[in-house]
PAFIFI-150533 format. One record per atom (N, C-alpha, C): residue in three letters; y, x, z; atom name. Coordinates in Angstrom, 2 decimals. Example, Ala and Ser with C-alpha at 12.3 -4.5 7.8 and 13.67 -1.06 7.14 Angstrom:
BEGIN
["ala", [-5.69, 13.19, 7.80], "N"]
["ala", [-4.50, 12.30, 7.80], "CA"]
["ala", [-3.30, 13.20, 7.80], "C"]
["ser", [-2.25, 12.85, 7.08], "N"]
["ser", [-1.06, 13.67, 7.14], "CA"]
["ser", [0.03, 12.90, 7.87], "C"]
***
This chain:
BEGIN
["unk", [-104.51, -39.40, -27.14], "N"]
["unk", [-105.87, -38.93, -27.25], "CA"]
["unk", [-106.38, -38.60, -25.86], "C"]
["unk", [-107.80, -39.05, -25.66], "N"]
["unk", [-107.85, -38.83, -24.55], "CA"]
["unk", [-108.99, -37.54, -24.13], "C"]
["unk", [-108.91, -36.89, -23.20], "N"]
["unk", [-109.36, -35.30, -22.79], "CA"]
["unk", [-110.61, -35.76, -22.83], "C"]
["unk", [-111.45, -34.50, -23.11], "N"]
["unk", [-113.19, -34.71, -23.19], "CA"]
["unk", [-113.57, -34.85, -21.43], "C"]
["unk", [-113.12, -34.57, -20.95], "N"]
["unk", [-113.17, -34.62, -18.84], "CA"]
["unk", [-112.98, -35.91, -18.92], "C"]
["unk", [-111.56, -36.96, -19.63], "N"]
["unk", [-111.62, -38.34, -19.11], "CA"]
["unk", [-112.93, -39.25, -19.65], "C"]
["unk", [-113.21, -38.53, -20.68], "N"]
["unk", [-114.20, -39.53, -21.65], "CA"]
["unk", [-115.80, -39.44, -20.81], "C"]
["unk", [-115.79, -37.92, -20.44], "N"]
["unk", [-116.90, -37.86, -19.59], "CA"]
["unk", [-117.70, -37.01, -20.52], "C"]
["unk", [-116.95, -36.03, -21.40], "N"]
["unk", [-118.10, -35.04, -22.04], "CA"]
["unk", [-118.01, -34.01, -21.84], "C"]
["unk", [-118.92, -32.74, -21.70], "N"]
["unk", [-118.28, -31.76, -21.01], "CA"]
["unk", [-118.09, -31.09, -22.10], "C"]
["unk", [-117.36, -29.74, -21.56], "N"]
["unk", [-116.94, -28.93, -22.61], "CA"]
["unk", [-117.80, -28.44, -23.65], "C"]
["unk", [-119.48, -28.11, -22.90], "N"]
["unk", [-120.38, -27.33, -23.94], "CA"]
["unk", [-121.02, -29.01, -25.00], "C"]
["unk", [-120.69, -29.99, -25.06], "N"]
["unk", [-120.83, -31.31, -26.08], "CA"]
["unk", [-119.50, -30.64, -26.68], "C"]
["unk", [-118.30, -30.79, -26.61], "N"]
["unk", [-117.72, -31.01, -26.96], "CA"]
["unk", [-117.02, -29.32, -27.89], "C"]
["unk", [-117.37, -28.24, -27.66], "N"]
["unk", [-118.10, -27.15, -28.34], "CA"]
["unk", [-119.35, -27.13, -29.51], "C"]
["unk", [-120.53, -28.10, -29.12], "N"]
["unk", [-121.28, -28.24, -29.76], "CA"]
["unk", [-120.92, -29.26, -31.00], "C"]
["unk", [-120.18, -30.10, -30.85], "N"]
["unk", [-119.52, -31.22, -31.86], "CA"]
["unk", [-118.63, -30.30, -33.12], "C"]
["unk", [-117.67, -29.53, -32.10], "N"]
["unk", [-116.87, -28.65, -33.22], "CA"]
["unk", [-117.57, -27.65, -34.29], "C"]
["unk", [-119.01, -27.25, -33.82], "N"]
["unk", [-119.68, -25.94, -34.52], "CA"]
["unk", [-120.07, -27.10, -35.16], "C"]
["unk", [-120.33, -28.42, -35.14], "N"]
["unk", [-121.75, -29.23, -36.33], "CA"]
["unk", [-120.62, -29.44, -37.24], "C"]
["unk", [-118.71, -30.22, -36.76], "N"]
["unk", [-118.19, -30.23, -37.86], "CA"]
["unk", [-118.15, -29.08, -38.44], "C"]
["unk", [-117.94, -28.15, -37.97], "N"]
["unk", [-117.66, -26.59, -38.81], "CA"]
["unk", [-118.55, -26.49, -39.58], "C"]
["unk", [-120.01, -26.44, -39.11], "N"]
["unk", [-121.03, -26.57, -40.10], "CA"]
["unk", [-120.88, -27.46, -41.52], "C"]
["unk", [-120.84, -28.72, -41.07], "N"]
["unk", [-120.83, -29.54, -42.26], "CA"]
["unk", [-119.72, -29.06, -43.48], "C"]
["unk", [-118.38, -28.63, -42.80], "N"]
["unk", [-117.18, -27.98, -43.33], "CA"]
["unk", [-117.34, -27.03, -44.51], "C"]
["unk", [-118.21, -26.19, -43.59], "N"]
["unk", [-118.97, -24.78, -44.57], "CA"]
["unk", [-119.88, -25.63, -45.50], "C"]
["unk", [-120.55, -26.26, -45.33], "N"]
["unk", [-121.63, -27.03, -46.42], "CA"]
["unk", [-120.71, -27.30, -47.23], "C"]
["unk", [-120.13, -28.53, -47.11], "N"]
["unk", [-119.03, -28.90, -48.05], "CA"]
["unk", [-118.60, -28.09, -49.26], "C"]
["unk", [-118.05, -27.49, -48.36], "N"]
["unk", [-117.27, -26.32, -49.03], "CA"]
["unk", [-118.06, -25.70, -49.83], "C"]
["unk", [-119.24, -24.77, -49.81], "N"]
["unk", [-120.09, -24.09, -50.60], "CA"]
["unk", [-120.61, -25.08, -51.62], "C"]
["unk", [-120.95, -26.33, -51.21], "N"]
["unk", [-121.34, -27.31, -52.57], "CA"]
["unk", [-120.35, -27.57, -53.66], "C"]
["unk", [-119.30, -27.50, -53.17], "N"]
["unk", [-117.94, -27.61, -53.75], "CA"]
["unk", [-117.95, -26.44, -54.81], "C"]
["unk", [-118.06, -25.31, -54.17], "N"]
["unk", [-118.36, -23.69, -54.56], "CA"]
["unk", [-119.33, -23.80, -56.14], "C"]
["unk", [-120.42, -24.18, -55.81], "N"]
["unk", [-122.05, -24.87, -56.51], "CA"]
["unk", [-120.85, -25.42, -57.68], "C"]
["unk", [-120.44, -26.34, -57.43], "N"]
["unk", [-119.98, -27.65, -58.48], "CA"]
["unk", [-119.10, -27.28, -59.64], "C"]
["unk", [-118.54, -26.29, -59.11], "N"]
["unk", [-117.47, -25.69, -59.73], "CA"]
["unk", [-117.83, -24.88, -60.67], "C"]
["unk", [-119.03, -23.53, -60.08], "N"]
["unk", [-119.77, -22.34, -61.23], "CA"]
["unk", [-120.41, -23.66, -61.89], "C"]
["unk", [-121.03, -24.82, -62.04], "N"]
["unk", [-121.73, -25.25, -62.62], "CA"]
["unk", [-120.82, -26.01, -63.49], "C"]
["unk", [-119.75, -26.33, -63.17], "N"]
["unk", [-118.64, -26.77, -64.38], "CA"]
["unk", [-118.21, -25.84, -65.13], "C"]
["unk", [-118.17, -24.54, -64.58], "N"]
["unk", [-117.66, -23.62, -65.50], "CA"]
["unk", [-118.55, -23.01, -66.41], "C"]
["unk", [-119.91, -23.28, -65.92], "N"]
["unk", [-120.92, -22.84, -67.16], "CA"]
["unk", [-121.11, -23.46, -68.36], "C"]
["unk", [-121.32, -25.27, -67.93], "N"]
["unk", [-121.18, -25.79, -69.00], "CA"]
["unk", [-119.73, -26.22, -69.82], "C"]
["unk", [-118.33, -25.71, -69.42], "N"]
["unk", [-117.54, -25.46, -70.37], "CA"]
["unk", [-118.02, -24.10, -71.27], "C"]
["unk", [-118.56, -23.42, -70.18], "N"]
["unk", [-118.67, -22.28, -71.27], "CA"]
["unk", [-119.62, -22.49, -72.24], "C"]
["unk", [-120.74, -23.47, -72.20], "N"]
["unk", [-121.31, -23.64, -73.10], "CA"]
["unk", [-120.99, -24.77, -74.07], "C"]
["unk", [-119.93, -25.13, -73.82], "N"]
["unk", [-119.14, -26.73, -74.45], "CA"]
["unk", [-118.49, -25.87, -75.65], "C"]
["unk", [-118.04, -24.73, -75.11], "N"]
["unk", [-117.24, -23.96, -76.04], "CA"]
["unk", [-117.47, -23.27, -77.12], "C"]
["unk", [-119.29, -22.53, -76.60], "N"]
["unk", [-120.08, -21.89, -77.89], "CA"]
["unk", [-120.27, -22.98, -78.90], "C"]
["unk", [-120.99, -24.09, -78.52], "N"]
["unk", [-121.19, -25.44, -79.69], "CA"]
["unk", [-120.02, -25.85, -80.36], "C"]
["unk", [-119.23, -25.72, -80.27], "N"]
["unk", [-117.66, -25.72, -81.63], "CA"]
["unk", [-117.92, -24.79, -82.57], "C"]
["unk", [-118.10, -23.59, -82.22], "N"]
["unk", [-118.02, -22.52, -83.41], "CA"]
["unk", [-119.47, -23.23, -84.29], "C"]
["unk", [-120.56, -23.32, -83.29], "N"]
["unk", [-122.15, -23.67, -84.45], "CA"]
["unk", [-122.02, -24.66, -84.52], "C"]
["unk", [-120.98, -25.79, -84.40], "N"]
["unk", [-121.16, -27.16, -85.26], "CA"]
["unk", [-120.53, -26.95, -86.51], "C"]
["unk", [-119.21, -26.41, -86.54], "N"]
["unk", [-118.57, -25.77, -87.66], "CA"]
["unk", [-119.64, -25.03, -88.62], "C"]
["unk", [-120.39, -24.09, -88.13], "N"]
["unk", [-120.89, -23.53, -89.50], "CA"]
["unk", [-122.16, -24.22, -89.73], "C"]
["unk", [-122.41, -25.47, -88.68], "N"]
["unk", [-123.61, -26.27, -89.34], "CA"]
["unk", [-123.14, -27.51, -90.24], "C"]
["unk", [-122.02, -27.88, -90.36], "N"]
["unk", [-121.28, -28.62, -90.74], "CA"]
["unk", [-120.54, -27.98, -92.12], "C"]
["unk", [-120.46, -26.62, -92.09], "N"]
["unk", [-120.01, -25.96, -93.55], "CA"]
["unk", [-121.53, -25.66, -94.61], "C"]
["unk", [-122.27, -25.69, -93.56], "N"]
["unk", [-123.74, -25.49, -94.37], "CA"]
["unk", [-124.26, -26.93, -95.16], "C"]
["unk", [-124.02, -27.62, -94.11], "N"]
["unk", [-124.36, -29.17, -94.67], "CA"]
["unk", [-123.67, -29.35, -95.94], "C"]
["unk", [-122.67, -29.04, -95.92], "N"]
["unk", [-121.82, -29.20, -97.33], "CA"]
["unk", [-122.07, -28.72, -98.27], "C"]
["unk", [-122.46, -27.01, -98.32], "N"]
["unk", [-123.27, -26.65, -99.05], "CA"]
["unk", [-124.58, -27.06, -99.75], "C"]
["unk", [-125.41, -27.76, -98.81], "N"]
["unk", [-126.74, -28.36, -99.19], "CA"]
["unk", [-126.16, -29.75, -100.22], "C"]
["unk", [-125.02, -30.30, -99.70], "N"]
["unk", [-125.15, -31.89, -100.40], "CA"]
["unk", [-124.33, -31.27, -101.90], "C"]
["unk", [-123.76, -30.14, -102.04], "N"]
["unk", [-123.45, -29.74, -103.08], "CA"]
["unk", [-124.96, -29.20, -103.78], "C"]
["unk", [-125.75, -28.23, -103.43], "N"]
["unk", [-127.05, -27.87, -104.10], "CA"]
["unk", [-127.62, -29.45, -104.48], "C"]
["unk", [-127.82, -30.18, -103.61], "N"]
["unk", [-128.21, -31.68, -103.84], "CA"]
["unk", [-127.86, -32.26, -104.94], "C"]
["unk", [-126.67, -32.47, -105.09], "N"]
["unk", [-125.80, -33.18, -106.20], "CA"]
["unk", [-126.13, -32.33, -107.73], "C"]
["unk", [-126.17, -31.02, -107.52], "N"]
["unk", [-126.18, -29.99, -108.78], "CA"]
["unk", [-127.63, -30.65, -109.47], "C"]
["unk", [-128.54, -30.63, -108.40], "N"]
["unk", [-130.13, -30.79, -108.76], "CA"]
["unk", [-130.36, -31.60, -108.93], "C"]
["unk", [-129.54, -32.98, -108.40], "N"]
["unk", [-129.28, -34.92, -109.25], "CA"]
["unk", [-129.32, -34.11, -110.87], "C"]
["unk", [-127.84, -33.94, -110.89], "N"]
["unk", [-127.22, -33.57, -112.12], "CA"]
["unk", [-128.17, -32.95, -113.35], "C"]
["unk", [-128.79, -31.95, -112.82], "N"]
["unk", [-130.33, -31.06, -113.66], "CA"]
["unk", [-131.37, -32.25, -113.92], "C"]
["unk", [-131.74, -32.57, -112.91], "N"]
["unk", [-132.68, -33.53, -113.38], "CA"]
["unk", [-131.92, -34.86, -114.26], "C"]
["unk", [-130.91, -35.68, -114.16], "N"]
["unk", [-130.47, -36.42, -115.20], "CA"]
["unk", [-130.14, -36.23, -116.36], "C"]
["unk", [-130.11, -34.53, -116.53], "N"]
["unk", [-129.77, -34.14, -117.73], "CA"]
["unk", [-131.14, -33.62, -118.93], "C"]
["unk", [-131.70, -33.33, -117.83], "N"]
["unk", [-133.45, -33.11, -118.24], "CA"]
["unk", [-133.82, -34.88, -118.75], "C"]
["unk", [-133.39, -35.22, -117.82], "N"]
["unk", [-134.07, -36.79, -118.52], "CA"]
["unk", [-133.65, -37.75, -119.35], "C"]
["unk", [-132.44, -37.42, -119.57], "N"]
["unk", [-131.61, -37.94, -120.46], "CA"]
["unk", [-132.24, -37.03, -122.22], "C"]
["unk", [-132.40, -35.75, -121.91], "N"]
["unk", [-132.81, -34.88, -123.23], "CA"]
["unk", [-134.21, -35.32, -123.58], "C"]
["unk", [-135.21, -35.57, -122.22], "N"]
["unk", [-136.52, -36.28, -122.59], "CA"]
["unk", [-136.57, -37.44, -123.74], "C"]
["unk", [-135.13, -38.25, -122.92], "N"]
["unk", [-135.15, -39.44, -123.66], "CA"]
["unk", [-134.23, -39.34, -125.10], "C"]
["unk", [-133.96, -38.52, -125.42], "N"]
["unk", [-133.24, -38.53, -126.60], "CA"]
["unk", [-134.54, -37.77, -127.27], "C"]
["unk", [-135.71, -36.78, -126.80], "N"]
["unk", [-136.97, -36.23, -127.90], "CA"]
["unk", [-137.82, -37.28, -128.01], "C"]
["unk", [-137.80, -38.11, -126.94], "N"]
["unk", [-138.48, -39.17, -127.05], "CA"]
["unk", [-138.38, -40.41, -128.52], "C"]
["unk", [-137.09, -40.55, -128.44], "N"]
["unk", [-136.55, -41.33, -129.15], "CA"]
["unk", [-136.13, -40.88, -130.78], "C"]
["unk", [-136.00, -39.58, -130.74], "N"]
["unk", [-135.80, -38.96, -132.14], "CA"]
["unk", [-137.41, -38.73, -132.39], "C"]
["unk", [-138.68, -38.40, -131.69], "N"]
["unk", [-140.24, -38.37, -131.97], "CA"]
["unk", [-140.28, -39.54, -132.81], "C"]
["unk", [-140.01, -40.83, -132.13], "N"]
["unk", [-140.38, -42.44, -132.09], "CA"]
["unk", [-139.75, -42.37, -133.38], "C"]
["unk", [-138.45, -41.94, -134.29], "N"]
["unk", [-137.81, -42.32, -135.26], "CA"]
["unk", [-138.11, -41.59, -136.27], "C"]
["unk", [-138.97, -40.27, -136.28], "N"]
["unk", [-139.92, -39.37, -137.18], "CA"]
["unk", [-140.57, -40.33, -137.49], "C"]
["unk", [-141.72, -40.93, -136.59], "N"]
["unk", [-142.77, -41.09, -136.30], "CA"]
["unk", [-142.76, -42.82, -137.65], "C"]
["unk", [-141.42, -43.62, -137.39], "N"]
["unk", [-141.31, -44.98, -138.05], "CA"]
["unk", [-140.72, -44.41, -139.15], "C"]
["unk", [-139.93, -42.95, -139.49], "N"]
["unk", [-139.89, -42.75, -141.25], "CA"]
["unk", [-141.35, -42.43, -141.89], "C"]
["unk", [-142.16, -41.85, -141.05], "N"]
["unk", [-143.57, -40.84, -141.57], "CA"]
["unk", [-144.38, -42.61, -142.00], "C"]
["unk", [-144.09, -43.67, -141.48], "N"]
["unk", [-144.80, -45.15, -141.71], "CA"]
["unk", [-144.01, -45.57, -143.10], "C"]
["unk", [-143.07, -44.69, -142.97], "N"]
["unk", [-142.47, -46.02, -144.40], "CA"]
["unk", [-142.70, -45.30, -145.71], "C"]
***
């Protein structure tokens, strides 16, 4: 390696070079700093959304059960329509004969 005297720079360049790497060093570093709280926030928020997918996901289940019950009510309602329907219609062809 050769001395900043052979190269022809003087000492205050070659002072001034070491403070800009240092500088950049410290930048680095603090963005690094940045990158890190900002990974750790959004784990921390990676972590709240497990518990509320779970109870939006136990709710959903609930609903497709209310869902299914209220199929069930209404086919049974319409099934009884169609049996007053059909016992009316069979009054209705003895009251003709």
């Amino acid at each position: 390696m050769r001395s900043g005297f052979a190269s022809g720079v003087t000492l205050e360049v070659q002072v001034q070079r070491l403070a800009d790497v240092d500088q950049r060093l410290t930048n680095a570093l603090a963005l690094d700093g940045q990158k890190m709280q900002r990974a750790q926030a959004l784990s921390f928020e990676l972590n709240a959304i497990g518990p509320k997918r779970v109870k939006l996901m136990k709710e959903l289940e609930l609903l497709d059960l209310q869902e299914n019950k209220l199929k069930e009510s209404i086919d049974g309602i319409d099934a009884r329509e169609l049996r007053i329907s059909m016992l009316s219609q069979i009054c209705k062809q003895n009251e003709l004969l």
